[in-house]
N, CA, C and O atoms as a Tripos MOL2 file, in Angstrom:
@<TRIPOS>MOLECULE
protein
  280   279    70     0     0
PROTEIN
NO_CHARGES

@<TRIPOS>ATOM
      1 N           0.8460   -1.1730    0.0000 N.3       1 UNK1
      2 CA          0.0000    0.0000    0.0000 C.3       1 UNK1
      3 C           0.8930    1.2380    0.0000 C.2       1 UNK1
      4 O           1.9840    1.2110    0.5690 O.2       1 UNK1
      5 N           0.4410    2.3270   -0.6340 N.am      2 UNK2
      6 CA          1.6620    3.2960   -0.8790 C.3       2 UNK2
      7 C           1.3450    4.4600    0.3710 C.2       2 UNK2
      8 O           0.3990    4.3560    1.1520 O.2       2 UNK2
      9 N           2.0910    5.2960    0.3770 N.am      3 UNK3
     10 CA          1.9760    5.7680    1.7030 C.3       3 UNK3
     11 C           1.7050    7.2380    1.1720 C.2       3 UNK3
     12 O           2.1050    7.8190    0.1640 O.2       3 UNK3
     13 N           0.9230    7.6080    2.1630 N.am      4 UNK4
     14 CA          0.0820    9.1050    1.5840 C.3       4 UNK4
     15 C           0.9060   10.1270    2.1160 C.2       4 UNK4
     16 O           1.5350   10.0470    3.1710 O.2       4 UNK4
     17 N           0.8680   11.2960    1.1750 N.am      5 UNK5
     18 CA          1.9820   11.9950    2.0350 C.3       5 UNK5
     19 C           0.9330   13.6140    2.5440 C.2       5 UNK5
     20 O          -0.1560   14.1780    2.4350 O.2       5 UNK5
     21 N           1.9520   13.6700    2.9790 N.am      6 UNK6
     22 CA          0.9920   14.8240    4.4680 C.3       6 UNK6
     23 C           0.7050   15.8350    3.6500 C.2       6 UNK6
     24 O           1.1310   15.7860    2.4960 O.2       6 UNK6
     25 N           0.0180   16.8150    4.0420 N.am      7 UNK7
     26 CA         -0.2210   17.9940    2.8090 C.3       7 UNK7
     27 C           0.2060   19.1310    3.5830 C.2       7 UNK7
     28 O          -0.6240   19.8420    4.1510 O.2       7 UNK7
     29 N           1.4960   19.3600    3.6470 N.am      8 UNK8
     30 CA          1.8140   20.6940    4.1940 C.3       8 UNK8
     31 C           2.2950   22.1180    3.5660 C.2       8 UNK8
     32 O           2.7700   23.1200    4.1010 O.2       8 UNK8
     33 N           1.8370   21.6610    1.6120 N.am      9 UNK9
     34 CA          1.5170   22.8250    1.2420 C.3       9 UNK9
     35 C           0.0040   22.5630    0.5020 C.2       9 UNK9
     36 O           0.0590   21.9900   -0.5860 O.2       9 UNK9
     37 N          -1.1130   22.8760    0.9280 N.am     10 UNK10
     38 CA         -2.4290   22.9710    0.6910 C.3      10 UNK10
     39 C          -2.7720   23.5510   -0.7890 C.2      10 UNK10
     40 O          -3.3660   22.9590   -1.6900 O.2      10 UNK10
     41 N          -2.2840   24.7530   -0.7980 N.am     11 UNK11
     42 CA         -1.8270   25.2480   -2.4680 C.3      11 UNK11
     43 C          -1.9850   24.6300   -3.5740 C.2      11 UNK11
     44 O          -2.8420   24.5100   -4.4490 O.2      11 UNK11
     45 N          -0.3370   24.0450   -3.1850 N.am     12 UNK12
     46 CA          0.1370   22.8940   -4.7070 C.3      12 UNK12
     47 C          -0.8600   21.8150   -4.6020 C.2      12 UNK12
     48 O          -1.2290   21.2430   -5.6270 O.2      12 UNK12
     49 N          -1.2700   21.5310   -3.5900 N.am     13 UNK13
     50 CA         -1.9060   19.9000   -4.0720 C.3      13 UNK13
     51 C          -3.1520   20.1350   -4.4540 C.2      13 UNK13
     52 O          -3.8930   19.1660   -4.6190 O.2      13 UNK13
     53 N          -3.7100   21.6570   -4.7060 N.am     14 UNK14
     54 CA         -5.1580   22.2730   -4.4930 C.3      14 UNK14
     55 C          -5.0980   22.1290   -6.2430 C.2      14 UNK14
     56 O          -5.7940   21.5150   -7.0520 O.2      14 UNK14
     57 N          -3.6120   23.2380   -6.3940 N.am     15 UNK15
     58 CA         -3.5580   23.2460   -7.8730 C.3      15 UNK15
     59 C          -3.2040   21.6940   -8.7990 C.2      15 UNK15
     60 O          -3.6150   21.3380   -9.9040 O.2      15 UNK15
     61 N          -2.4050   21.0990   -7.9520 N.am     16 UNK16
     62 CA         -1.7260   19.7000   -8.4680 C.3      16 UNK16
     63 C          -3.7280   18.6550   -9.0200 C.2      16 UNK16
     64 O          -3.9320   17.7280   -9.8040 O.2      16 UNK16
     65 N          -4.5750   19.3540   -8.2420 N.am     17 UNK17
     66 CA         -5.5790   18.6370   -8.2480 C.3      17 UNK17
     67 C          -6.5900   19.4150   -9.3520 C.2      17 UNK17
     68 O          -7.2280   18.6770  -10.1040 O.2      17 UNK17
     69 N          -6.7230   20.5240   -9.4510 N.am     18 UNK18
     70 CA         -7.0550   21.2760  -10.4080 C.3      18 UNK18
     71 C          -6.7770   20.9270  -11.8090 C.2      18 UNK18
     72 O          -7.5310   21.0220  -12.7770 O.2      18 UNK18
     73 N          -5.5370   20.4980  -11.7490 N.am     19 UNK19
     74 CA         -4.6900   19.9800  -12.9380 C.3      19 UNK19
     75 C          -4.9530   18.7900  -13.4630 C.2      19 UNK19
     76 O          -4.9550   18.4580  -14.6490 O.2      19 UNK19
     77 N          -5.1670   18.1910  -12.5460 N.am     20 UNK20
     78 CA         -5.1410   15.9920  -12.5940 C.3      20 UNK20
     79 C          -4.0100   16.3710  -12.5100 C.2      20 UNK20
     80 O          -3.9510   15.3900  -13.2520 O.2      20 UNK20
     81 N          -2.9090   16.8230  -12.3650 N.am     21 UNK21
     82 CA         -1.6500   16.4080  -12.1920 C.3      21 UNK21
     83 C          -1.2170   15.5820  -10.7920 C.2      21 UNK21
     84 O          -1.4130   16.1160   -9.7000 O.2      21 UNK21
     85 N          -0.7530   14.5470  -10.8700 N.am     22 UNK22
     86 CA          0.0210   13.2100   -9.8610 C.3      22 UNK22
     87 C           1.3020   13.7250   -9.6350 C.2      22 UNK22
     88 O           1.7260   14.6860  -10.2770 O.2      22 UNK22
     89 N           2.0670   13.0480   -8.6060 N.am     23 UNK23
     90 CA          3.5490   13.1430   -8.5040 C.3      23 UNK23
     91 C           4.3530   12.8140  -10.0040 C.2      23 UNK23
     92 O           5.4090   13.3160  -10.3890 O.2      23 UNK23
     93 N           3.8990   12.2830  -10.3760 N.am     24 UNK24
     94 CA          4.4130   11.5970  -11.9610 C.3      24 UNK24
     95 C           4.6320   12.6180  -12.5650 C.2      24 UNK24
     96 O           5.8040   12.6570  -12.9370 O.2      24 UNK24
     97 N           3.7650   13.9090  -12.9860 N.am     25 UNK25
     98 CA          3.6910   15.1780  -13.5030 C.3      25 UNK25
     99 C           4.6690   16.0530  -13.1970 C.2      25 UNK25
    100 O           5.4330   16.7070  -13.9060 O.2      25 UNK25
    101 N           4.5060   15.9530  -11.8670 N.am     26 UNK26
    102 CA          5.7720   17.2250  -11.0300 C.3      26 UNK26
    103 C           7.1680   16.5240  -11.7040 C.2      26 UNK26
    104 O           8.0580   17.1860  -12.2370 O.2      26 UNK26
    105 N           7.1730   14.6480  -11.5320 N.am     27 UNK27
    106 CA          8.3890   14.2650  -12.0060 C.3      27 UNK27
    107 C           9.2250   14.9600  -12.6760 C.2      27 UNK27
    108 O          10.3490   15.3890  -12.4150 O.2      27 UNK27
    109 N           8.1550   15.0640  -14.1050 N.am     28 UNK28
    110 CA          8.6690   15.0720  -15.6790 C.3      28 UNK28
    111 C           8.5010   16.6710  -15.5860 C.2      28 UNK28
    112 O           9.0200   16.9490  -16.6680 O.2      28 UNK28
    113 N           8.1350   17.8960  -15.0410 N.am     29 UNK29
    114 CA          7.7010   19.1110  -14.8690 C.3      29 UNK29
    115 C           9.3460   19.7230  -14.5040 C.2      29 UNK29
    116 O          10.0690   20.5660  -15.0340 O.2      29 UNK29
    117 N           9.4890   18.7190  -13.2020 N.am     30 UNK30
    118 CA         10.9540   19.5060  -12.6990 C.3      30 UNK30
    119 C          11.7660   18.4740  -12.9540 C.2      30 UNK30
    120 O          12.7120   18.9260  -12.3090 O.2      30 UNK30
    121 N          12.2250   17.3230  -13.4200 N.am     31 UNK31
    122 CA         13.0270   16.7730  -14.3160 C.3      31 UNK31
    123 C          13.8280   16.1830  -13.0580 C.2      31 UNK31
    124 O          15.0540   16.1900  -13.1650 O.2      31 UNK31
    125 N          13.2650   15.6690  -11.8710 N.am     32 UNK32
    126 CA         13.9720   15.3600  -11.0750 C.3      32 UNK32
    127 C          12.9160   13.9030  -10.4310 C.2      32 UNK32
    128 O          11.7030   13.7270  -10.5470 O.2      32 UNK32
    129 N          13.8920   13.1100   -9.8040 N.am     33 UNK33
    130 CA         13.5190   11.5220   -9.1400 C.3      33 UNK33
    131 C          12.0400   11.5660   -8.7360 C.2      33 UNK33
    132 O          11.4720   12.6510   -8.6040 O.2      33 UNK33
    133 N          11.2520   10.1070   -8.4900 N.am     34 UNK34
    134 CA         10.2410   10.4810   -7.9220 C.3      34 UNK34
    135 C          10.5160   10.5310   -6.3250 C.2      34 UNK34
    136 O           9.5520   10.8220   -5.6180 O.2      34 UNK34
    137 N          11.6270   10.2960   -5.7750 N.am     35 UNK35
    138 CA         11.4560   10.1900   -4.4480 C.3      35 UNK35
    139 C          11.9390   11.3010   -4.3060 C.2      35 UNK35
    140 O          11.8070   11.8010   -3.1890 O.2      35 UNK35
    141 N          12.6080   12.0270   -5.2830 N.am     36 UNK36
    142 CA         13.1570   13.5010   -4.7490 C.3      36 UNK36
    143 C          11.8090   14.4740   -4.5640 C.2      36 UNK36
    144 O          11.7790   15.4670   -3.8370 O.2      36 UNK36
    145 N          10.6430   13.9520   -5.4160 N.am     37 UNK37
    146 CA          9.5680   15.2000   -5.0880 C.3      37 UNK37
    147 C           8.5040   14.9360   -3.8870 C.2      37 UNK37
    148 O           7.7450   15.5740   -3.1580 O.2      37 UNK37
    149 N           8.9200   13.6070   -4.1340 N.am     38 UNK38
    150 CA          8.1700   13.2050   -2.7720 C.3      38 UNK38
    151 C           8.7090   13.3840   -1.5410 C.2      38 UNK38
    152 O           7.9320   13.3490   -0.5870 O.2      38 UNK38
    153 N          10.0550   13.5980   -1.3130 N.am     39 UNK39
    154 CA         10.9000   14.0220    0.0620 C.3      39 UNK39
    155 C          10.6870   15.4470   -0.2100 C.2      39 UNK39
    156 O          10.0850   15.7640    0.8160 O.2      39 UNK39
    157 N          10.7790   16.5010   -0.8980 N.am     40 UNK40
    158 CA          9.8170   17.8780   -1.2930 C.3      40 UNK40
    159 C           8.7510   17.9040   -0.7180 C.2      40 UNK40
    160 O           8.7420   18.5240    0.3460 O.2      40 UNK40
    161 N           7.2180   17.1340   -1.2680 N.am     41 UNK41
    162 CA          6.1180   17.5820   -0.8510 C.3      41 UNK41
    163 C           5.8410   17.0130    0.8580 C.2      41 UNK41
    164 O           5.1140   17.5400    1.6990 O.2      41 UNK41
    165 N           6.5620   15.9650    0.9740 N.am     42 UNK42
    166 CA          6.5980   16.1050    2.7250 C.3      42 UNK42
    167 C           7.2340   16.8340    3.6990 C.2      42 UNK42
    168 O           6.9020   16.7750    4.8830 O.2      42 UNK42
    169 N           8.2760   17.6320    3.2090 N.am     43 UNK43
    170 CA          8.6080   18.8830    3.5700 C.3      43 UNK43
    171 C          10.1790   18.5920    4.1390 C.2      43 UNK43
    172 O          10.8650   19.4130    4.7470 O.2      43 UNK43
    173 N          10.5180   17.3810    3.8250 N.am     44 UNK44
    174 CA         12.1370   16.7520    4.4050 C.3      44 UNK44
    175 C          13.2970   17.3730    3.6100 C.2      44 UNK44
    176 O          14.4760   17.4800    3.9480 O.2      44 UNK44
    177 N          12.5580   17.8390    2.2280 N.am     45 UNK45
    178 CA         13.6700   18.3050    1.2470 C.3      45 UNK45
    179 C          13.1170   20.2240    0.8620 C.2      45 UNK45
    180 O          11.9460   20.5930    0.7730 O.2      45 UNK45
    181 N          14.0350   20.8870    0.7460 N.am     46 UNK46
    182 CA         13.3340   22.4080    0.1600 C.3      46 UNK46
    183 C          13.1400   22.4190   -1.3100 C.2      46 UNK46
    184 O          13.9760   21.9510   -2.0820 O.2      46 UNK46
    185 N          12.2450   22.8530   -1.6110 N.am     47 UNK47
    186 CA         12.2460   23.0820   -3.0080 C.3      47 UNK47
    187 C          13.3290   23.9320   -3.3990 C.2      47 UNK47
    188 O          13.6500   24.7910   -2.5780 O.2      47 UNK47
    189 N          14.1810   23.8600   -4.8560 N.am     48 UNK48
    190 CA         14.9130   24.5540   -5.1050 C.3      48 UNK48
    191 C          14.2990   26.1570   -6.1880 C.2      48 UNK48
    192 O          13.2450   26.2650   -6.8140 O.2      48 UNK48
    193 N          15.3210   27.0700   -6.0580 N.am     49 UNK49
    194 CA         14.4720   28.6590   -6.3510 C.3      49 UNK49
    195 C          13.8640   28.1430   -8.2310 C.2      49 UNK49
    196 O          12.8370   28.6410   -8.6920 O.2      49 UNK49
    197 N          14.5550   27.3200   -8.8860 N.am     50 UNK50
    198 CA         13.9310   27.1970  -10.3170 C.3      50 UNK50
    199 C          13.1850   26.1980  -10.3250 C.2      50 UNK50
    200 O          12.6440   25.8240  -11.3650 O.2      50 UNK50
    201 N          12.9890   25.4620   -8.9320 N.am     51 UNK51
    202 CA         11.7080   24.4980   -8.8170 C.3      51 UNK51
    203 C          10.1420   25.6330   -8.5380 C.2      51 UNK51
    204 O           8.9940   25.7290   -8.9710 O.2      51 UNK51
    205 N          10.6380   26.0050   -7.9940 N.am     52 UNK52
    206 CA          9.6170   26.8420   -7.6230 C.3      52 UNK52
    207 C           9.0150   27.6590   -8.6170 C.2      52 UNK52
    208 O           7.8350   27.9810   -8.4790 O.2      52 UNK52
    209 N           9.8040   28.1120   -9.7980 N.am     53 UNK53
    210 CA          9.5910   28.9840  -10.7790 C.3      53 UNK53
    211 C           8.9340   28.2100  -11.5610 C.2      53 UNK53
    212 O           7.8630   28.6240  -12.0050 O.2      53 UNK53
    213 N           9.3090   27.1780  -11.8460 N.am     54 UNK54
    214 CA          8.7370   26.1190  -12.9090 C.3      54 UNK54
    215 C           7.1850   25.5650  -12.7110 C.2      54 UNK54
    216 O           6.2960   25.4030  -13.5470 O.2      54 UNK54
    217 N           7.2100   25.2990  -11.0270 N.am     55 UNK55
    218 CA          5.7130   25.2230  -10.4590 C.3      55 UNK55
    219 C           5.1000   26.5490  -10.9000 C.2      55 UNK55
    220 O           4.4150   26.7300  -11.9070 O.2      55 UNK55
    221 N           5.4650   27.4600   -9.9640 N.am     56 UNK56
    222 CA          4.6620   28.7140  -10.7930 C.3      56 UNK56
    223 C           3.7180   28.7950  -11.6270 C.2      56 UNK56
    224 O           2.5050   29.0030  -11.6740 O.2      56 UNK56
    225 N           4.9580   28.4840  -12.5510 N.am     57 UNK57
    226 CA          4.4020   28.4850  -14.2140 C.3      57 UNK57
    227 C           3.2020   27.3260  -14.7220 C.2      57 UNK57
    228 O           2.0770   27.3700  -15.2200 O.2      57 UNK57
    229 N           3.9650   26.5030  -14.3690 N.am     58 UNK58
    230 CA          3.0190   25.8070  -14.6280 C.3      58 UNK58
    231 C           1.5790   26.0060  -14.1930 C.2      58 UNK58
    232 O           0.6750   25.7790  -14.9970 O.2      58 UNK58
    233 N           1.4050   26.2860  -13.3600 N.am     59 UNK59
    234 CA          0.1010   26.3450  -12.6490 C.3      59 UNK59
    235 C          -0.5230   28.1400  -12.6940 C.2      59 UNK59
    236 O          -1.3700   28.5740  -11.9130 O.2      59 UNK59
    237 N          -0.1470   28.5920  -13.3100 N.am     60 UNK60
    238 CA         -0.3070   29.9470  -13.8520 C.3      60 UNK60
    239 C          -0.2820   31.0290  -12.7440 C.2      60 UNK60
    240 O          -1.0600   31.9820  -12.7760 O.2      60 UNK60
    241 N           0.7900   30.8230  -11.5960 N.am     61 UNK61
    242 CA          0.2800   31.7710  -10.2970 C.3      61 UNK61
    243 C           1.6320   32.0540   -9.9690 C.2      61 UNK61
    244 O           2.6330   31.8280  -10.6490 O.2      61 UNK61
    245 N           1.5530   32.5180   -8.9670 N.am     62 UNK62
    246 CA          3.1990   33.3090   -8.1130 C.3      62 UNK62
    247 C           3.8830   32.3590   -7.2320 C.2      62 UNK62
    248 O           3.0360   31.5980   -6.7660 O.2      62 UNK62
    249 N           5.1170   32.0710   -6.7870 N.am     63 UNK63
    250 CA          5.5400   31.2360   -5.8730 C.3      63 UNK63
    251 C           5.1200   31.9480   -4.8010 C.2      63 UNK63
    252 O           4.0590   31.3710   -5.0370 O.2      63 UNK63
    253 N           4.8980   32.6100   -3.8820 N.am     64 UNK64
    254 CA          3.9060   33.3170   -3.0330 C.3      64 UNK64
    255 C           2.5470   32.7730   -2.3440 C.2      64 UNK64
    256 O           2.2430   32.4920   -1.1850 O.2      64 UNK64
    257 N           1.4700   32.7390   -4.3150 N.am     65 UNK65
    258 CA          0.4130   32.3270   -3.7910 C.3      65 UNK65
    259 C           0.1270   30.7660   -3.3540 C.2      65 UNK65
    260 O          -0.5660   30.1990   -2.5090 O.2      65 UNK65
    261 N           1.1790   30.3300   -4.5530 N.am     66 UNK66
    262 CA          1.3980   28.6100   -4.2450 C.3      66 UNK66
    263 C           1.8090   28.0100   -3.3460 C.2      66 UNK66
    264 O           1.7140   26.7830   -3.3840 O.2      66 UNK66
    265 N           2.4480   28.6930   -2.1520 N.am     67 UNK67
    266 CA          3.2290   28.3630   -0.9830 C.3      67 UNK67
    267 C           2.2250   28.9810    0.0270 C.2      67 UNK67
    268 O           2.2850   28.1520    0.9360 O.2      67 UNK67
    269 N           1.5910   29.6570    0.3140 N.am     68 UNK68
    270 CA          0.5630   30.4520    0.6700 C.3      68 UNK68
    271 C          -0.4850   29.7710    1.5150 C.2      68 UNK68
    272 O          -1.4210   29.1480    1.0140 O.2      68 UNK68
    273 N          -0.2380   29.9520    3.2330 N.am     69 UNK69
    274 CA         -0.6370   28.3750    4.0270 C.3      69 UNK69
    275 C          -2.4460   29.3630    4.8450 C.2      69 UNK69
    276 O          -3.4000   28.9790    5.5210 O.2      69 UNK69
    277 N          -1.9850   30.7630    4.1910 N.am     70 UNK70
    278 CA         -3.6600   31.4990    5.1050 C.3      70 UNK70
    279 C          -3.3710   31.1500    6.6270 C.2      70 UNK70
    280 O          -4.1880   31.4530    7.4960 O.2      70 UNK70
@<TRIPOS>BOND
     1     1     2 1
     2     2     3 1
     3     3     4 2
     4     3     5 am
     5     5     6 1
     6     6     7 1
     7     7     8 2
     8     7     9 am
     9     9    10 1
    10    10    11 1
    11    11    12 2
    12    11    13 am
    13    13    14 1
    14    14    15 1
    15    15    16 2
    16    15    17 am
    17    17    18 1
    18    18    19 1
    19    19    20 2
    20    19    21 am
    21    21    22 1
    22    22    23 1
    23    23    24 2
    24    23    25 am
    25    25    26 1
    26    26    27 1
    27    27    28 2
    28    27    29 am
    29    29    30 1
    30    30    31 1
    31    31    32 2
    32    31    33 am
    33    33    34 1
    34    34    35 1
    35    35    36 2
    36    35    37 am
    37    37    38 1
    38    38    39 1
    39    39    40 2
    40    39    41 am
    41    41    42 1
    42    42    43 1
    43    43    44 2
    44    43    45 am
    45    45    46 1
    46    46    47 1
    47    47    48 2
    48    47    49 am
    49    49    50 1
    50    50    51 1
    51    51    52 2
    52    51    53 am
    53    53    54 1
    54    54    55 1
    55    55    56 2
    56    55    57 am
    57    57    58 1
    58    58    59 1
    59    59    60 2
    60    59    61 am
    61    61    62 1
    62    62    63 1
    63    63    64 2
    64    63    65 am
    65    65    66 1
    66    66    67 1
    67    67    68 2
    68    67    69 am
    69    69    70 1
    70    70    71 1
    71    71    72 2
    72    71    73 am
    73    73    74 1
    74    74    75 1
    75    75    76 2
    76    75    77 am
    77    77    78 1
    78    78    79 1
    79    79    80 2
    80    79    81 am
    81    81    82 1
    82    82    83 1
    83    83    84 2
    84    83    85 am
    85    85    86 1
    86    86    87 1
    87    87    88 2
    88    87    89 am
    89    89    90 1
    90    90    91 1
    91    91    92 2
    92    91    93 am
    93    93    94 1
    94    94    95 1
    95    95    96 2
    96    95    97 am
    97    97    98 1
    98    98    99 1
    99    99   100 2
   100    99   101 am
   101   101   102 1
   102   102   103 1
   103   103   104 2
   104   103   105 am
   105   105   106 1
   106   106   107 1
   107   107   108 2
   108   107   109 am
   109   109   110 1
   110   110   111 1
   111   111   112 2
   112   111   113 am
   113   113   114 1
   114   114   115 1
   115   115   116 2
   116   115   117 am
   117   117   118 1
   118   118   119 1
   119   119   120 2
   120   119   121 am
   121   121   122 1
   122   122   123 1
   123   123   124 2
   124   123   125 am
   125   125   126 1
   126   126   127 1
   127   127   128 2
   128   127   129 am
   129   129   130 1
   130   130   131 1
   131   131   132 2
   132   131   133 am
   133   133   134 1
   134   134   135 1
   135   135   136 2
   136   135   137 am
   137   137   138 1
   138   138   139 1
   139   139   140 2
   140   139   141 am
   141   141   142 1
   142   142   143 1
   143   143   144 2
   144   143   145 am
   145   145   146 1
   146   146   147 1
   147   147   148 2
   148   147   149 am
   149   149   150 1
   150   150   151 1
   151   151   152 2
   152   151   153 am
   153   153   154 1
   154   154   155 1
   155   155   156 2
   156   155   157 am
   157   157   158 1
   158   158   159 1
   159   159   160 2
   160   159   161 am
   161   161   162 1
   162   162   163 1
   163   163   164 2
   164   163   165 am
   165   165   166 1
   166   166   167 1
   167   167   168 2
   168   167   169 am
   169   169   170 1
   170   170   171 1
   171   171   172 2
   172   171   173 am
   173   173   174 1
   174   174   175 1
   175   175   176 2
   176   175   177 am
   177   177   178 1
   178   178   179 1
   179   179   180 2
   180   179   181 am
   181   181   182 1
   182   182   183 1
   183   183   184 2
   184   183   185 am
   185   185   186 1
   186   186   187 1
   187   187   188 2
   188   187   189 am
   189   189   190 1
   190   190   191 1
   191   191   192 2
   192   191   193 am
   193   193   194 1
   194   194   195 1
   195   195   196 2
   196   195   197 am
   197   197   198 1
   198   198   199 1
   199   199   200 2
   200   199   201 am
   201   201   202 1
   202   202   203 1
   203   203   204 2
   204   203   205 am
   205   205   206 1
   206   206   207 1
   207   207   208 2
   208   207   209 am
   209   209   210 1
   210   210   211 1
   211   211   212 2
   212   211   213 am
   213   213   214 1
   214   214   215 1
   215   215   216 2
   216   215   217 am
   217   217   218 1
   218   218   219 1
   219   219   220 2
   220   219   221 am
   221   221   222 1
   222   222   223 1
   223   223   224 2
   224   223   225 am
   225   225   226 1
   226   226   227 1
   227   227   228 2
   228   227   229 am
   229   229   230 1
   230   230   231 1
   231   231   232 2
   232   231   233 am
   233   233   234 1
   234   234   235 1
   235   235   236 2
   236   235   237 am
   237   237   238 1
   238   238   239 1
   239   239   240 2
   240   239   241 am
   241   241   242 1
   242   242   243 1
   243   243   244 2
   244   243   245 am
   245   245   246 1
   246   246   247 1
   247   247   248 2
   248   247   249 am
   249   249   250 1
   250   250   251 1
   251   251   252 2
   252   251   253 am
   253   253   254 1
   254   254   255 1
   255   255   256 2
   256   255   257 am
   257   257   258 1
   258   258   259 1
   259   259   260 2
   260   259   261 am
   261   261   262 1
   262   262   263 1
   263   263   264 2
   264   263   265 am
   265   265   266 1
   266   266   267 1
   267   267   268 2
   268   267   269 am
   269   269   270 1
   270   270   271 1
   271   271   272 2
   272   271   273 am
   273   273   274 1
   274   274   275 1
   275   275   276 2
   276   275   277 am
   277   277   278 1
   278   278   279 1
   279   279   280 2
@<TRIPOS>SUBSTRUCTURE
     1 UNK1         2 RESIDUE 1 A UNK
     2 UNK2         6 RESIDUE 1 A UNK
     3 UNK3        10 RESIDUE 1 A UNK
     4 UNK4        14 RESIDUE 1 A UNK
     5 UNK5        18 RESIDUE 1 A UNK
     6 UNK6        22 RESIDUE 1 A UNK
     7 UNK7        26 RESIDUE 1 A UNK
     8 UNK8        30 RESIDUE 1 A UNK
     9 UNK9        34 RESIDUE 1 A UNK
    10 UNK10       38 RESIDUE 1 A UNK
    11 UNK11       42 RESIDUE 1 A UNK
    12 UNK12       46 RESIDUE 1 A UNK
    13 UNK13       50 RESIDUE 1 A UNK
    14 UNK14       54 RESIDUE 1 A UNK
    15 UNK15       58 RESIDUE 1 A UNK
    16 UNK16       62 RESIDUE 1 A UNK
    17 UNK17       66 RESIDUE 1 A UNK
    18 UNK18       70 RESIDUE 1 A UNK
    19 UNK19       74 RESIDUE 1 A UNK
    20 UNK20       78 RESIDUE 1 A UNK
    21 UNK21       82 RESIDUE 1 A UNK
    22 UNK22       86 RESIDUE 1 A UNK
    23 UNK23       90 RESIDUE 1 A UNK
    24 UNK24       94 RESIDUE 1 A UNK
    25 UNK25       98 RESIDUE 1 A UNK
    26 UNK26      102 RESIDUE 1 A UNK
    27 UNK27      106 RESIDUE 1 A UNK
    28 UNK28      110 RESIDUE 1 A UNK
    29 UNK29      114 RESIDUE 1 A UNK
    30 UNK30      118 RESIDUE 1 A UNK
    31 UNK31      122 RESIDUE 1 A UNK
    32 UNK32      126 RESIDUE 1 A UNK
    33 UNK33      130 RESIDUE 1 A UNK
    34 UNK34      134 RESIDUE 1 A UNK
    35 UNK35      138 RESIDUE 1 A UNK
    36 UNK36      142 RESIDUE 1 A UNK
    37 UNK37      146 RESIDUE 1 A UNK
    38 UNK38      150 RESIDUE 1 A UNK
    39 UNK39      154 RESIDUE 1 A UNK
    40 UNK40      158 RESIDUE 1 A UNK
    41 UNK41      162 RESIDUE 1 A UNK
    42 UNK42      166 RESIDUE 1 A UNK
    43 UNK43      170 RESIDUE 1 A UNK
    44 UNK44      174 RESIDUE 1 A UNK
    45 UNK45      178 RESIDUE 1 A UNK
    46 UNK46      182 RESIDUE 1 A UNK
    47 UNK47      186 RESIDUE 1 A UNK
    48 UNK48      190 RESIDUE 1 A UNK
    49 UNK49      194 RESIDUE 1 A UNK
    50 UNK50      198 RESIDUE 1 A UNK
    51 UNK51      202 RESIDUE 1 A UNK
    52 UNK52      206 RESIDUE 1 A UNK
    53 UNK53      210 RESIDUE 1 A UNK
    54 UNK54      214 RESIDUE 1 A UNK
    55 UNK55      218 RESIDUE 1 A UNK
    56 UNK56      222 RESIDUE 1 A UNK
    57 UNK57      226 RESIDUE 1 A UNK
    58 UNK58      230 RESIDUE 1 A UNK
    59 UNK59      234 RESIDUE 1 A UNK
    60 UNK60      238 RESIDUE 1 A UNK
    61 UNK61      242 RESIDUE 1 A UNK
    62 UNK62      246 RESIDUE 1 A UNK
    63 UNK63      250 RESIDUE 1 A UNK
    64 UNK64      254 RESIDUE 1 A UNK
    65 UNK65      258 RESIDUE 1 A UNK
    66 UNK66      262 RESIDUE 1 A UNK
    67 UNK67      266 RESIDUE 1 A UNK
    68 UNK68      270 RESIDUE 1 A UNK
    69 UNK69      274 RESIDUE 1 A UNK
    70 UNK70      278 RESIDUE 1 A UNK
């Protein structure tokens, strides 16, 4: 059984879901491992400053609003 990961940015997974986009997406998006985005979205790893830009973009918003916990 695969293990769910915590949602401690509400944002991305709001937009990641908006999208249908999966971890698989972010994979091939930021060109990096799947366990590297998955140690990312549980918060063990930082996103790097052109990871962040690339999310952004993709998702048509600011690294700001995407990180953005209210």
């Amino acid at each position: 059984m695969a293990k769910q990961l915590i949602n401690i940015f509400p944002k991305l997974r709001g937009k990641m879901a908006e999208h249908k986009d999966d971890v698989n997406e972010l994979v091939k998006c930021l060109e990096i491992s799947d366990d590297s985005i998955r140690r990312r979205l549980k918060g063990e790893k930082d996103f790097e400053l052109t990871e962040l830009n690339l999310l952004a973009d993709r998702y048509g918003t600011t690294i700001d609003e995407l990180f953005k916990t209210d």
